[in-house]
N, C-alpha and C positions, 0 to 999 in steps of 0.2 A: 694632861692628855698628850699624846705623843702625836709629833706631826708625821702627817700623810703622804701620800708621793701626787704626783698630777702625770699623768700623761696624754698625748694629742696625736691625731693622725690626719691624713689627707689623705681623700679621696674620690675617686672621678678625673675629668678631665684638668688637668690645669692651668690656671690664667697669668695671666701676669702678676696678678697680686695676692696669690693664695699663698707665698711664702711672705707679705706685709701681715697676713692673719694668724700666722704661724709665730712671727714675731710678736704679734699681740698680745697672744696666750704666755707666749715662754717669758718674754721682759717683764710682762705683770708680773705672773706666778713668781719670779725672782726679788721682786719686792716684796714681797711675804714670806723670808723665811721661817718666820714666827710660825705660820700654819703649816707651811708645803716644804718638805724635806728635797728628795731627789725632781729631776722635772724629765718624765722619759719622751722618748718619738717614739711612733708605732710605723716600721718599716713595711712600706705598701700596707698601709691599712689594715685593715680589721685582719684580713687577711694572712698578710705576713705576722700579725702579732698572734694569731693559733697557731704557727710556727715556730715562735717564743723569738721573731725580729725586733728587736728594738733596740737604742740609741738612748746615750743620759748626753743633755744637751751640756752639764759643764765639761764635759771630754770633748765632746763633738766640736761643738763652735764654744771657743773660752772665751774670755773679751768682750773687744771690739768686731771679732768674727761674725758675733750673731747678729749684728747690726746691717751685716753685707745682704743679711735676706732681704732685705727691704726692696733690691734691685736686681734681685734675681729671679727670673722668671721659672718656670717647671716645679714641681712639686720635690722640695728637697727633701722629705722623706721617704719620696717614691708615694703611689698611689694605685689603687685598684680596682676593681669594678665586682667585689663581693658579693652576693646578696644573702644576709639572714635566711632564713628560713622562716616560715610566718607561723608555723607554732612556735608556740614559745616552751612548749614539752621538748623539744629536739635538744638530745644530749649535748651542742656545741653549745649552748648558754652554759648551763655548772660547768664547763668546762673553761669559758671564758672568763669565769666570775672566780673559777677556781684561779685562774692566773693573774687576772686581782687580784687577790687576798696574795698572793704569793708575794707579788709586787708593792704590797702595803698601797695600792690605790686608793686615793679617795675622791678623786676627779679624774673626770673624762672628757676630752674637747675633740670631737669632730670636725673636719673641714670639708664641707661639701656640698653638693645637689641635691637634689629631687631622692637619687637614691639614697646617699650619703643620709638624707634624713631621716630617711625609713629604718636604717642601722639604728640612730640616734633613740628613733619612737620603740624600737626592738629591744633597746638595752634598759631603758628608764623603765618601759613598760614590767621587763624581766625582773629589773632590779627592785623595784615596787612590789611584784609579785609575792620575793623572796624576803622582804623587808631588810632589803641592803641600803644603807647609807652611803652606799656612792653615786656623786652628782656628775650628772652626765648632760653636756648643752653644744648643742648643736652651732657650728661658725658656719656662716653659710657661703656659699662661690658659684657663682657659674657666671661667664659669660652670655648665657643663653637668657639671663634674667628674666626665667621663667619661675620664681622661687613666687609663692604665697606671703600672703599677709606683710610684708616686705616694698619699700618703694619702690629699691631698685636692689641688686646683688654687688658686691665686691668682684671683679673684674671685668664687669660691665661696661664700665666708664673707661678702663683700657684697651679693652676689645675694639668698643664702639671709636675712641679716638683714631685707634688702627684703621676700621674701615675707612671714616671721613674722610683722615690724611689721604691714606693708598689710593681710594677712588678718585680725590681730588688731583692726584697725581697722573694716575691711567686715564681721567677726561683731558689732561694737559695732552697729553703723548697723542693720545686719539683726535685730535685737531690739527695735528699738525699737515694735512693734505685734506686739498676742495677735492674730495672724490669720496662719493658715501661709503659709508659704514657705521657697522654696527657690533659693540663691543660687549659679551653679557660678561658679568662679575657675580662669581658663586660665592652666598655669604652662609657660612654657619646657620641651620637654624631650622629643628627640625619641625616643630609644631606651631612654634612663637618666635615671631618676627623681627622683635626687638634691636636682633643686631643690625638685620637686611635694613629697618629702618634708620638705622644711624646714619647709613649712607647719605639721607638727603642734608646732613652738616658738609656734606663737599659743595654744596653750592656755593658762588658767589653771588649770587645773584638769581632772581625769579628767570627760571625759565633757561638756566643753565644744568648743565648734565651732572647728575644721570637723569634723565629725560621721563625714565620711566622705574618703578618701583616694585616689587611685587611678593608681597608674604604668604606666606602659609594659613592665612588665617584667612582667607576671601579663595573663592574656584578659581582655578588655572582656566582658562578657555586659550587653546590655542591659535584658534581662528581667530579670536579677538586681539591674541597678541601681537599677531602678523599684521593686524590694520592700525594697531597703536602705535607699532613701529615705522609703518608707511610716513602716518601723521605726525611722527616727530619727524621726520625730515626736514616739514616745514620751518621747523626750528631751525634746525642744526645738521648738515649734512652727515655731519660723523655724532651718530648716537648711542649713549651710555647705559646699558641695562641692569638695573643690580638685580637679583634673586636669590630667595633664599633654598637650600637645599631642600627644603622640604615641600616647598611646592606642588598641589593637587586638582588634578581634575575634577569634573562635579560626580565621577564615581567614588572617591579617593584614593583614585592612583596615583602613586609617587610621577612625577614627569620623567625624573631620573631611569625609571622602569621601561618608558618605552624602549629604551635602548638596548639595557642589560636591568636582567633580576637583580635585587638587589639582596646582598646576607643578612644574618641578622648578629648582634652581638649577645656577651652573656643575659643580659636580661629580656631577650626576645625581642629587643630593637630593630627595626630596619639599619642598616648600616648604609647611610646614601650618601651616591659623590654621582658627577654627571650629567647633569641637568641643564649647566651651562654649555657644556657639550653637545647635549641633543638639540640645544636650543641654536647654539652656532649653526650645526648643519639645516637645521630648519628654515634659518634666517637666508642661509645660502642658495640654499634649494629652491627657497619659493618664492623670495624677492630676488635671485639672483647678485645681489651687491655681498662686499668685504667683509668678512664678518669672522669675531675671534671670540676667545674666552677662556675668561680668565677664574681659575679657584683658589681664592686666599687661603682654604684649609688652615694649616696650625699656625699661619703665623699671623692669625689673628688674634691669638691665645697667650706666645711667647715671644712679645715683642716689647723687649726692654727697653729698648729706644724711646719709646709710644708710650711708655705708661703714663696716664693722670696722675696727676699728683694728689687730685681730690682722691680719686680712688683708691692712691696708695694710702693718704690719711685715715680715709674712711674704713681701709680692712686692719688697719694696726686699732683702730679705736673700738672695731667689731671684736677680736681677739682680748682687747684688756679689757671691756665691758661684760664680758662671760667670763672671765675667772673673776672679775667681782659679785657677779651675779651667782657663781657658782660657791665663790666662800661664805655668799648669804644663805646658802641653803638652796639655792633656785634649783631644777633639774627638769630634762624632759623637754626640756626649751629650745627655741631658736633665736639667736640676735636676729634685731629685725631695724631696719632704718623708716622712721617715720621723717617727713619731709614738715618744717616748721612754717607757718603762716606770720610771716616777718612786716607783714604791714606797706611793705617797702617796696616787693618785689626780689627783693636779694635774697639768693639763696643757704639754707641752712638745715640741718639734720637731728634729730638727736636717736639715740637707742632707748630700745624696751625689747621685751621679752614677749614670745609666742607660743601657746601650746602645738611643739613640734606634731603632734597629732592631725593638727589643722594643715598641716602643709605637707609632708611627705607625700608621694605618689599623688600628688596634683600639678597644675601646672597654670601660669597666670601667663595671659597671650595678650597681645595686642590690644586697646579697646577700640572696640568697630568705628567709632564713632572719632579715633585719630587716626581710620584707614579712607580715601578719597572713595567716591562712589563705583566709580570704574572700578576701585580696584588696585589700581597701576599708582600711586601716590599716596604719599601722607601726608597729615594736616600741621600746620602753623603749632597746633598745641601740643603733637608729640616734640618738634623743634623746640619749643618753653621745656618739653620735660627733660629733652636728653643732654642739650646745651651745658648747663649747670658741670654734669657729670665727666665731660671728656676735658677739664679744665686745670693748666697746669703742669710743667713739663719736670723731669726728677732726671740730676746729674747722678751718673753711673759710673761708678770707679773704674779710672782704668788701667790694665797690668803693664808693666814693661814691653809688653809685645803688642802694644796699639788697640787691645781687644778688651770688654769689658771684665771686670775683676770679682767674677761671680763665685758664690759659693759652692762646692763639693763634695759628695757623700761616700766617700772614701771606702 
């Protein structure tokens, strides 16, 4: 039987560790030359590869090169925000599957979200249709670790370090003078909270900042926010707000919307930024005291400094575990991290497989019951779940110019 090609793409947003998943798939697949001939990248995604983009990773990264993914942050393939088409009659499928065949494909690894999966469930589903033999499995990513049937996502735990750190850092700054204030910090996070919640790992202690919490997944009351903030004074004169970007009223208004409309992107998204903004002038306006804010935006995404080390392990074992699952035949799937009952207490993982059907265009949020009753806090057992995950710090090569020694797509 003559061997196959394999190739992988990225896409959506990228995190610190979607090129450790990228590494997964390519260093496996290299270990099997017996089955898997060339090993391509698909530049920008599905996308670019209807364009006929793509990259054979022994030219690209030779070596010791492709090693350097592992601490480089952004999507070295480039990445996109495509979306299929939901009949599967739409002439871009034989057209897609014609450029397989052309390519001698006989694997397909995705890297991605919510939508990323939806491509994944679009191609299996296609390729089943047609009774094509190419296996198609889904690598999952978002820092939003809103993915299904999953415990947690590959750059989650980077992400989430990033907040802890950074917030721990801007509650230092913001102490530094007995005269009140009050600081909001905009986190990622449009439906599911998960990131906004990382933040309460900057505590040192009960009842240290950020004082107050608040996700997308409980009503925004703004009258109620302005008396939560009073009441942390008691605390602490200078107090720490984290929120997350997606924050709603009990109509479900973006908060971010009082200010300015907000766009939408390719897939009919709200595009929101602003919230900490409106919330500053609010804080200013109606309590009269100091008041700032701050939006982490992307670099809570591509901070190579920050990455976990659990995380980086855990997206290189997500990537080699789907090209083994994929040379067994598996397809249609998504890696998925199930969390192990060690007896002990101590943390540990292992991988299995998901019908990518179960999880595409869903979205797993917060559990109510790890959000405080207010509202304004989370509980001791979201800290048991996220702790584990932001654990671990990874040395980052660095060039003759002082700067990290990342890799480039020429």
């Amino acid at each position: 039987m003559s061997k196959k090609n394999l190739i992988v793409g990225q896409s959506g947003g990228p995190t610190a560790v979607i090129n450790s998943s990228l590494y997964g798939v390519v260093s496996e697949g290299m270990r099997h030359p017996d089955q898997i001939g060339h090993i391509y990248g698909m530049i920008n995604g599905i996308e670019g590869f209807l364009k006929g983009n793509i990259l054979d990773f022994n030219e690209a990264l030779p070596g010791e090169k492709l090693s350097r993914l592992i601490h480089t942050p952004g999507a070295y393939l480039g990445s996109c925000r495509h979306m299929l088409p939901e009949s599967l009659s739409d002439p871009v499928y034989p057209e897609l599957f014609k450029r397989f065949e052309e390519l001698n494909i006989g694997w397909v690894f995705y890297i991605g979200g919510n939508d990323s999966m939806d491509t994944v469930s679009k191609l299996s589903r296609y390729a089943s249709q047609i009774g094509s033999d190419i296996r198609i499995i889904g690598e999952p990513k978002t820092i939003d670790n809103d993915l299904m049937h999953t415990d947690h996502t590959p750059g989650f735990g980077s992400a989430a370090r990033y907040v802890a750190f950074t917030v721990r850092e801007i509650s230092l700054d913001a102490c530094v003078y007995e005269k009140k204030s009050v600081t909001i910090v905009e986190i990622m996070g449009r439906h599911a909270g998960w990131l906004t919640a990382s933040s309460v790992l900057a505590r040192k202690y009960k009842g240290d900042n950020p004082l107050l919490i608040y996700l997308p997944e409980t009503v925004f009351d703004q009258e109620a926010f302005l008396v939560s903030v009073q009441k942390a004074f008691e605390k602490n004169c200078n107090v720490v707000v984290c929120v997350s970007e997606g924050i709603r009223d009990k109509d479900g208004t973006f908060i971010c919307e009082y200010s300015s409309s907000a766009d939408t992107d390719n897939f009919g998204h709200k595009m929101l930024s602003g919230c900490g903004k409106y919330l500053e002038n609010l804080v200013r306006t109606r309590l009269g005291v100091k008041a700032r804010s701050i939006e982490l935006n992307v670099s809570q995404r591509c901070s190579s400094a920050l990455i976990s080390s659990t995380d980086q392990q855990e997206a290189i074992l997500a990537g080699c575990f789907g090209v083994q699952a994929a040379l067994n035949g598996e397809t249609g799937k998504m890696v998925s991290f199930v969390r192990q009952d060690t007896g002990d207490g101590s943390y540990k993982i292992a991988c299995e497989l998901k019908d990518v059907n179960e999880i595409c265009n869903k979205e797993k949020t917060v559990p109510k019951e790890w959000i405080c009753e207010n509202g304004s806090d989370v509980t001791d057992d979201f800290i048991s779940y996220a702790r584990p995950l932001i654990q671990g710090s990874v040395d980052v090569s660095m060039g003759e110019d002082g700067l990290p020694a990342f890799v480039y797509r020429k």
